[in-house]
KOLNUGU-189707 format. One record per residue (C-alpha): residue in one letter; x, y negated, z negated. Coordinates in pm, whole numbers, m for minus. Last residue first. Layout:
BEGIN
DRENVEX resn   east  north     up
DRENVEX    A      X      Y      Z
...
END
This chain:
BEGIN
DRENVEX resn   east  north     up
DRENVEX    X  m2242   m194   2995
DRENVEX    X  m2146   m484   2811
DRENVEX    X  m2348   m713   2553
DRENVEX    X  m2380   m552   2211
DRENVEX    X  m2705   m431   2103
DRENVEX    X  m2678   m376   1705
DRENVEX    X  m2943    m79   1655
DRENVEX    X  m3006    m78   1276
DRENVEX    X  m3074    149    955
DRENVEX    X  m3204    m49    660
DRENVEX    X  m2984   m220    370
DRENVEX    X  m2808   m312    661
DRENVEX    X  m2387   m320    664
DRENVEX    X  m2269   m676    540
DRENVEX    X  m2182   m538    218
DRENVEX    X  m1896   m251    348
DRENVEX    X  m1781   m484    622
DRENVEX    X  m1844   m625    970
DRENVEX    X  m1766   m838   1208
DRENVEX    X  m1913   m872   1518
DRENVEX    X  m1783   m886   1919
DRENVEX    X  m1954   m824   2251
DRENVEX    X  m2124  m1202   2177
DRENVEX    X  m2521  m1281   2191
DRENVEX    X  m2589   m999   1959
DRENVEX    X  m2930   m781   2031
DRENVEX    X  m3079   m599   1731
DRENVEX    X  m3311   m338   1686
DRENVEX    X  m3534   m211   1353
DRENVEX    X  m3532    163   1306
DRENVEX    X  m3747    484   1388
DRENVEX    X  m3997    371   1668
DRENVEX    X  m3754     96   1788
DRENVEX    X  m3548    355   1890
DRENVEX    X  m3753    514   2163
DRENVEX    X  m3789    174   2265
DRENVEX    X  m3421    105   2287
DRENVEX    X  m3305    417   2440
DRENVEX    X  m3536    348   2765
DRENVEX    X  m3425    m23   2738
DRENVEX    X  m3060     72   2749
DRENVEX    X  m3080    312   3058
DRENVEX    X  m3272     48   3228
DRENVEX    X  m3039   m240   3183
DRENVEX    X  m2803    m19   3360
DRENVEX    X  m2499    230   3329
DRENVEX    X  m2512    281   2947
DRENVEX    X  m2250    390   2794
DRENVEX    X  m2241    187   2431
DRENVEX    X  m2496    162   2198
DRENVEX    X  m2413     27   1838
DRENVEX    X  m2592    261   1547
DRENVEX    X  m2522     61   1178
DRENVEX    X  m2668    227    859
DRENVEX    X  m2571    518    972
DRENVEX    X  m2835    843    863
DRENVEX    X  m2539   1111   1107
DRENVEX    X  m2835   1391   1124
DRENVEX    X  m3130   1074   1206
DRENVEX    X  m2832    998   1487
DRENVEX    X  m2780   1338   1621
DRENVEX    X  m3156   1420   1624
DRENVEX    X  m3190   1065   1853
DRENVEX    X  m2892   1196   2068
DRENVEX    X  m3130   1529   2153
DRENVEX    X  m3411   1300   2171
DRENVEX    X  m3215   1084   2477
DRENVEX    X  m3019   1363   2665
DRENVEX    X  m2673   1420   2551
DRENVEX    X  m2431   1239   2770
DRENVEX    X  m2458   1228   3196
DRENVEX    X  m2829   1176   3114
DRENVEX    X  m2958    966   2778
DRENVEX    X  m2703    683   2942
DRENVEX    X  m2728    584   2542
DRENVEX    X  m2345    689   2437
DRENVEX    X  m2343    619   2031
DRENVEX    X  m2056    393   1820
DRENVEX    X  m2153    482   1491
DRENVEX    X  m2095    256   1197
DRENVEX    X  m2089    356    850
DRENVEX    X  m2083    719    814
DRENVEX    X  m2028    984    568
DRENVEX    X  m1906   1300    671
DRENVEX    X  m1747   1389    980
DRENVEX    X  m1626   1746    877
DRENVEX    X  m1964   1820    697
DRENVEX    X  m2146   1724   1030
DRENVEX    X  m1976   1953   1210
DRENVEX    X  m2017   2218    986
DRENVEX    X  m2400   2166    980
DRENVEX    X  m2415   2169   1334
DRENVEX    X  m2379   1859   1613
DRENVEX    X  m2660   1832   1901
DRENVEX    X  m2511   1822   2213
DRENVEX    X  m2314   1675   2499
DRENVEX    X  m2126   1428   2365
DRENVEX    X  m1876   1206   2561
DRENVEX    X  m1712   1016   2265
DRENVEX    X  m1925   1015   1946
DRENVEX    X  m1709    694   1824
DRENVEX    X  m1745    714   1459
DRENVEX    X  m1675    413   1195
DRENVEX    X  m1604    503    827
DRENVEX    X  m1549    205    598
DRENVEX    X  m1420    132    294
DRENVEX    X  m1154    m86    508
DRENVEX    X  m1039    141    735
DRENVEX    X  m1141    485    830
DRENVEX    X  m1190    573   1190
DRENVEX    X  m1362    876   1327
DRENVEX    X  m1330   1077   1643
DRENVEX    X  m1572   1276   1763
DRENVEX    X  m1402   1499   1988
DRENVEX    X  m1491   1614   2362
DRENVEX    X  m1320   1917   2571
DRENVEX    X  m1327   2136   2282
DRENVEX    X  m1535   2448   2489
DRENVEX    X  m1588   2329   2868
DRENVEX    X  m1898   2474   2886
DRENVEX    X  m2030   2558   3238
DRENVEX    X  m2203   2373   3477
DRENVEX    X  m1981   2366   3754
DRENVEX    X  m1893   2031   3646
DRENVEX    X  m1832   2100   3309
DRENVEX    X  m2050   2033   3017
DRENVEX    X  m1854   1958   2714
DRENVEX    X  m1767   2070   2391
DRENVEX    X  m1725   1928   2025
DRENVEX    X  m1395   1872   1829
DRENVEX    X  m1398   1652   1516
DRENVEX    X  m1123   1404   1460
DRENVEX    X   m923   1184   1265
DRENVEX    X   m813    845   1219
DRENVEX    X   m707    669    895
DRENVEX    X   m605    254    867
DRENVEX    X   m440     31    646
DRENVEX    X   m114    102    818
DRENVEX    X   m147    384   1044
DRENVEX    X   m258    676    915
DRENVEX    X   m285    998   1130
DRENVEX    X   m517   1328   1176
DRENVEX    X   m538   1445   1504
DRENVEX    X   m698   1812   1557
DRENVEX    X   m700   1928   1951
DRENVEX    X   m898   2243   1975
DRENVEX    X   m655   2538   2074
DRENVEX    X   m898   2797   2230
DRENVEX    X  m1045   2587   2527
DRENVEX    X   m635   2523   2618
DRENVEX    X   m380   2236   2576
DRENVEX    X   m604   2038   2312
DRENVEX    X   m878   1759   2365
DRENVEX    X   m931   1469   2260
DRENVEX    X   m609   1330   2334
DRENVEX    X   m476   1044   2077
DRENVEX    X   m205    834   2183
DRENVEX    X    m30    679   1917
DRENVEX    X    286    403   1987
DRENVEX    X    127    263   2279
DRENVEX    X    436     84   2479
DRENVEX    X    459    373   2738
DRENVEX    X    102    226   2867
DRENVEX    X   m132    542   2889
DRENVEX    X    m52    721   3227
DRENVEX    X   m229   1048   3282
DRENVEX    X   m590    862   3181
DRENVEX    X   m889    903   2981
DRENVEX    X  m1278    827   2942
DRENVEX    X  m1344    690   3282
DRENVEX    X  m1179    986   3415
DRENVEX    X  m1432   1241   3378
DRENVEX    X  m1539   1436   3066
DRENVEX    X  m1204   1482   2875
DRENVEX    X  m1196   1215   2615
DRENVEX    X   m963    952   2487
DRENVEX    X   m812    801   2167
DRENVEX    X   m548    490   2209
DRENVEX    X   m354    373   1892
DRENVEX    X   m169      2   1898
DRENVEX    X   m337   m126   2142
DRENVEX    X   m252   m379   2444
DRENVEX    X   m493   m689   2416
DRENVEX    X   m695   m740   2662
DRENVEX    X   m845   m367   2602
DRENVEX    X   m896   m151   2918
DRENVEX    X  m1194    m79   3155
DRENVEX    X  m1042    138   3468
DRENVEX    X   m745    330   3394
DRENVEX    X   m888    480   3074
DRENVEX    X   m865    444   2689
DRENVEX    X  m1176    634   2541
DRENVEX    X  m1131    393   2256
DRENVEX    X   m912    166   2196
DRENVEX    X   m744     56   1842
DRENVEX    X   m552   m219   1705
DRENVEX    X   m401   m225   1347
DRENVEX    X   m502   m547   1248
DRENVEX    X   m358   m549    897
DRENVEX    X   m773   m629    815
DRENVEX    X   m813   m348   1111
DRENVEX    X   m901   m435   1464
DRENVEX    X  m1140   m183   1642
DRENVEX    X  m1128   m262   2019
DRENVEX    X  m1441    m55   2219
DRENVEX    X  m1439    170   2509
DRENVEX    X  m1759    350   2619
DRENVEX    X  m1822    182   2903
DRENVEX    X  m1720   m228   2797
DRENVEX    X  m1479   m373   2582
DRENVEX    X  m1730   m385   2316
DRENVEX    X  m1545   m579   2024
DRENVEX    X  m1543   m476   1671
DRENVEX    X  m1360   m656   1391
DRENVEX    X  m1344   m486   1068
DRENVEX    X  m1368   m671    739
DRENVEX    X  m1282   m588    359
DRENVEX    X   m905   m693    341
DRENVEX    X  m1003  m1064    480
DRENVEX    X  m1041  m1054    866
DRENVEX    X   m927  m1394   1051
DRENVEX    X  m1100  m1555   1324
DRENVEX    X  m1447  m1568   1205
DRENVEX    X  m1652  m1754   1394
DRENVEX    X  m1629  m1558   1737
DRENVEX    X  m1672  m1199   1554
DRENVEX    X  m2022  m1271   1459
DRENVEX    X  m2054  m1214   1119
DRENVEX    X  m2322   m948   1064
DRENVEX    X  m2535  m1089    743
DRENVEX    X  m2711   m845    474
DRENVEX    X  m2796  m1016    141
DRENVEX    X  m2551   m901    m75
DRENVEX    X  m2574   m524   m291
DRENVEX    X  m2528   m278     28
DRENVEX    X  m2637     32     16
DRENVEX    X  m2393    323    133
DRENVEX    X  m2162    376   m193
DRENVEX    X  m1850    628    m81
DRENVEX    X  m1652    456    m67
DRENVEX    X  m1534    166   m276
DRENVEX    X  m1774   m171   m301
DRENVEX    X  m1670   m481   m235
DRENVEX    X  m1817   m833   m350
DRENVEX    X  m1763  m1062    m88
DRENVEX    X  m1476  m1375   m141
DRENVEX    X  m1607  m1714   m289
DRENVEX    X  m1626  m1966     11
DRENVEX    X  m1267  m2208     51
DRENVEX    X  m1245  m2518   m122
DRENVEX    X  m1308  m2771    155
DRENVEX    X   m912  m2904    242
DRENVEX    X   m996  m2926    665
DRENVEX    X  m1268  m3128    575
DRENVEX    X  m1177  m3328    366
DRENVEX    X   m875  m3448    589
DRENVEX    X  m1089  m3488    887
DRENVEX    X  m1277  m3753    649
DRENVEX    X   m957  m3887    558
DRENVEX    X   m799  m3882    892
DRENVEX    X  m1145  m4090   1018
DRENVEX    X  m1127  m4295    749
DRENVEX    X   m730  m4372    785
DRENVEX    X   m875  m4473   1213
DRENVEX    X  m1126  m4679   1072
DRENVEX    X   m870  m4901    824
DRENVEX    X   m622  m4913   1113
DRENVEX    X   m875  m5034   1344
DRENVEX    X  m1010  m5337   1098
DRENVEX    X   m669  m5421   1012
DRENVEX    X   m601  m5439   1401
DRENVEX    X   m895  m5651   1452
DRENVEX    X   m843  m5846   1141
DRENVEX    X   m461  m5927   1289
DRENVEX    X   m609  m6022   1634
DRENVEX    X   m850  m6245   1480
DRENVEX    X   m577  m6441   1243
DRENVEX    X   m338  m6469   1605
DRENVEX    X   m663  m6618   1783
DRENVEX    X   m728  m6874   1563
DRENVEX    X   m563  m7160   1781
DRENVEX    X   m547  m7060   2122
END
């Protein structure tokens, strides 16, 4: 029909020209000048100088030189990922495992949802808590890339009821100007030698359960002793066993519940205040 071809052609020009400004637009957006990096601090400064903000894991991807990525795995096993993401589980067991296969493994001795006989052969560091005998404490102390573990022996209850001297360690990760303890199985309060071996801390990684662990005011004098600025529950059996350790909490320091098992964090994202960061999991 006569016309027709001149329509057709300012329909297509009319496409093309929407679909450019759509590229464009997606264009712009993709080449936004990138945010101004965070100010970092060397250890061993403990207050932060920014306006506090825990990035949630699930927004950012990739971990600049200052961040750690945390993710509760679930129990009392959580992935630490360095900035060279150097890839650690703890209290590696049979039972809850990374989904992605780690580069160092540390377990406990209490029962055998804290360790196994059979790590994955493909685990370059495996990290035992505990050493051949009650007299010969295990003592790890590696670096891995950008990142330092170590540990500090403590004992156990046995099932008998006994002590099972050395049978737990602290163990603590440095990485990033930052010192992150997993407290492991503990079953008591920690001395003043202890707590000179662990030193500062950033982030501790605390069992809640208030029974099988230390009970609940004996973990609370381990915490105020510790003075984190980040405490992140982990083994805890039920929503009960968190809420009782939550409201005995909330009388010393504010409490926070994340919506994903995963957060980023970094020497000036930590609180100016002490906080509980709920993770989801059990």
């Amino acid at each position: 029909m006569p016309g027709m071809a001149p329509l057709a052609r300012t329909m297509a020009l009319a496409a093309c020209v929407g679909l450019f400004s759509f590229e464009l637009a997606a264009f712009e957006r993709v080449q936004a000048p990138p945010a101004k990096p965070e100010m970092t601090q060397n250890c061993p400064g403990l207050v932060a100088f920014d306006v506090p903000h825990i990035i949630p894991a699930a927004l950012r991807l990739a971990l600049t030189p200052e961040q750690v990525r945390l993710t509760y795995v679930g129990h009392s096993t959580f992935l630490i990922e360095s900035p060279q993401l150097v890839r650690i589980a703890t209290d590696y067991n049979d039972y809850v495992r990374s989904p992605v296969r780690p580069d160092i493994v540390t377990m406990n001795h209490a029962h055998t949802t804290h360790f196994t006989d059979s790590p994955d052969p493909a685990i370059k560091y495996v990290l035992r808590g505990w050493g051949p005998t009650p007299d010969q404490p295990a003592r790890h102390d590696i670096t891995v890339k950008d990142v330092r573990v170590r540990n500090v022996p403590t004992n156990i209850r046995d099932w008998r009821g006994g002590t099972e001297r050395h049978g737990n360690s602290i163990f603590i990760f440095e990485m990033a100007n930052l010192c992150i303890a997993h407290l492991g199985h503990l079953h008591h309060t920690l001395n003043q030698q202890q707590l000179n071996e662990i030193g500062r801390v950033d982030v501790v990684l605390v069992p809640v359960d208030g029974n099988l662990t230390l009970d609940l005011e004996g973990m609370m004098e381990v915490l105020q002793a510790l003075k984190a600025p980040l405490m992140i529950p982990m083994h805890f059996f039920n929503s009960y066993s968190l809420e009782r350790f939550l409201v005995r909490a909330r009388q010393n320091w504010t409490v926070e519940t994340s919506e994903v098992p995963s957060l980023v964090v970094s020497k000036t994202s930590l609180p100016t205040t002490p906080k509980v960061m709920v993770l989801p999991g059990h």
